[in-house]
C-alpha positions in Angstrom: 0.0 0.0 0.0 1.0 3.6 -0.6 2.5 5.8 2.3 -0.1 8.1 1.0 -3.0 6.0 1.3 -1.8 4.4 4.6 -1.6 8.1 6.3 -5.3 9.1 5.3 -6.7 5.6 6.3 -5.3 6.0 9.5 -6.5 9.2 9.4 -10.3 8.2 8.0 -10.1 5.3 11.0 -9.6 8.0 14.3 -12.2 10.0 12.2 -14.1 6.9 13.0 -13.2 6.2 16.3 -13.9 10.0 17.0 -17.4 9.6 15.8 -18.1 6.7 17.9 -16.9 8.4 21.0 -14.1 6.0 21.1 -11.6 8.5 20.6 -8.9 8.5 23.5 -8.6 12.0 24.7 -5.0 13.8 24.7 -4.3 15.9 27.9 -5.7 18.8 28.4 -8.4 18.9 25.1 -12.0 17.8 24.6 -13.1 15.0 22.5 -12.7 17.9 18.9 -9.2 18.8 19.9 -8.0 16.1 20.6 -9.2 14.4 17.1 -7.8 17.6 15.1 -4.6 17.1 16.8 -4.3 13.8 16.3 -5.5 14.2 12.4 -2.7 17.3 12.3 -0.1 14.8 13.6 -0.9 12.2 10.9 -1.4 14.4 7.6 2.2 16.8 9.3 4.0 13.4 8.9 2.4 12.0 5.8 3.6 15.4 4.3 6.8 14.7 5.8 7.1 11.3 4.2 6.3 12.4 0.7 9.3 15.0 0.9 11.6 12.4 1.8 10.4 9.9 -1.1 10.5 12.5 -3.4 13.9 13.5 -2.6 14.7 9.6 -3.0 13.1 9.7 -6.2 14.9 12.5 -7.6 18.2 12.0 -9.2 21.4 13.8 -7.8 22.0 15.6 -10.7 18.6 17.6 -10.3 18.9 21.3 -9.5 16.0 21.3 -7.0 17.3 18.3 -5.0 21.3 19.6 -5.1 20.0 23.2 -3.7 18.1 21.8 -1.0 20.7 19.0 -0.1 23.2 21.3 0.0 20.7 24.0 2.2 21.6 26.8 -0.6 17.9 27.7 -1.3 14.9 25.1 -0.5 14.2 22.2 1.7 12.8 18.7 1.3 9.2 20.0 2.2 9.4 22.7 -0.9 10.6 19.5 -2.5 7.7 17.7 -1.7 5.3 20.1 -2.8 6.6 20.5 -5.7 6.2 17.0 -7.0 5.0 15.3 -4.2 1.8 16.8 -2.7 1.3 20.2 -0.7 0.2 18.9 2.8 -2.1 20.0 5.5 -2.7 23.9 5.2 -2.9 25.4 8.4 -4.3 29.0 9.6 -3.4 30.5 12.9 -1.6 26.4 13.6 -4.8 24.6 13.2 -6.5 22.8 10.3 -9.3 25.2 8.1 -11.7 25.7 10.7 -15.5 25.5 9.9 -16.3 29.3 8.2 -19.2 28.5 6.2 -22.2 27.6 7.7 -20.6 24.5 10.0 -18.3 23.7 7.3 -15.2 25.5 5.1 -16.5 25.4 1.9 -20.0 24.8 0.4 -18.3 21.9 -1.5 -18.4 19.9 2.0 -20.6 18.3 3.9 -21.5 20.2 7.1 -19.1 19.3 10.2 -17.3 17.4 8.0 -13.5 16.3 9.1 -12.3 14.5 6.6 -8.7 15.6 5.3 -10.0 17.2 1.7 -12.4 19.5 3.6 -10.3 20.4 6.5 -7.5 21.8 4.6 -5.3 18.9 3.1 -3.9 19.2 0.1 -3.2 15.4 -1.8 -1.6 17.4 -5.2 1.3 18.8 -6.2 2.1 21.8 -8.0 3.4 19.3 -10.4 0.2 17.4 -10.5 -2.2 20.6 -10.3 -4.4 21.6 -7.8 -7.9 21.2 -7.0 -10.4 24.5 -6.9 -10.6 23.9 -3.7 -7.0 23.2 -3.1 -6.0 25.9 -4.6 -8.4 27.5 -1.9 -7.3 26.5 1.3 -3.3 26.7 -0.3 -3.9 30.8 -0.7 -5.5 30.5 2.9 -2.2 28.9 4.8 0.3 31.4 2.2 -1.8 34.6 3.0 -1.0 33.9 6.8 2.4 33.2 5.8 2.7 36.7 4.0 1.2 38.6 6.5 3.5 37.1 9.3 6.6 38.3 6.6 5.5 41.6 6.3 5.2 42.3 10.1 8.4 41.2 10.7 9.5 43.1 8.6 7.5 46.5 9.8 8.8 45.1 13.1 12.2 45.6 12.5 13.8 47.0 9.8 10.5 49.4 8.6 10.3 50.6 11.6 13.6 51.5 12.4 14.0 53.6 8.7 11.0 55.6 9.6 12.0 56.5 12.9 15.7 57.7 11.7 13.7 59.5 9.0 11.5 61.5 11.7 14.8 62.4 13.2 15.7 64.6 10.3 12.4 66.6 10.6 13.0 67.2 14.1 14.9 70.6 15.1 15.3 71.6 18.8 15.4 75.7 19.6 17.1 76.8 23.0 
């Protein structure tokens, strides 16, 4: 069996175990937290797994693979999504949380936890993604682009304008 498949049946089996109330809590969470965490913890390494096949699979003499081998520019996850699949998106740390009427798209059923309408996506760039891949992608890289830009204003933005204001000020004795 595919690593692939193995991850999401594991995954569709504590969805199971979760709707039967069978589901053994982790500390600290109720019976919904502790099934996202455990569904986070499966797709993180199935994502993980795919990078490091995929690096396998790639010869030595390709560009991608020598850059992030050598850590020049890239790493074995950028690898993965590449040609491998993208993963579990995540806002905030968490899976796509319910937006849309008890559910995060329309295309899903409502309180639905499967992997496809929480946030995972199976494709590659390679491959192509999915409408709704594509989706819940843009979600988990707008986060990532906001949290560049304020470190950015956070430090070196920040700085320049306040060694700008300095020119405008004069002081009169």
């Amino acid at each position: 069996m595919h690593q692939k498949d193995t991850h999401i049946w594991k995954a569709e089996g504590n969805i199971r175990l979760y709707e039967n109330g069978e589901l053994e809590l982790r500390p600290g969470c109720d019976l919904l937290q502790s099934i996202e965490e455990v569904l986070n913890g499966i797709l993180g390494r199935l994502r993980e797994s795919a990078g490091q096949e995929a690096m396998k699979a790639l010869p030595w003499s390709n560009t991608p693979r020598i850059m992030a081998d050598c850590g020049s520019k890239g790493s074995p996850l950028n690898i993965s999504q590449m040609i491998a699949c993208e993963g579990q998106q995540a806002v905030g740390g968490m899976r796509i949380q319910n937006g849309f009427v008890n559910r995060t798209l329309p295309h899903f059923d409502f309180h639905s936890l499967i992997p496809a309408a929480k946030g995972f996506v199976a494709n590659s760039f390679y491959s192509g993604l999915h409408p709704t891949e594509f989706f819940f992608h843009a979600m988990g890289g707008r986060e990532g682009l906001v949290d560049t830009a304020v470190k950015t204003a956070e430090t070196g933005y920040m700085a320049r304008r306040l060694m700008k204001v300095r020119y405008c000020i004069r002081v009169e004795s």
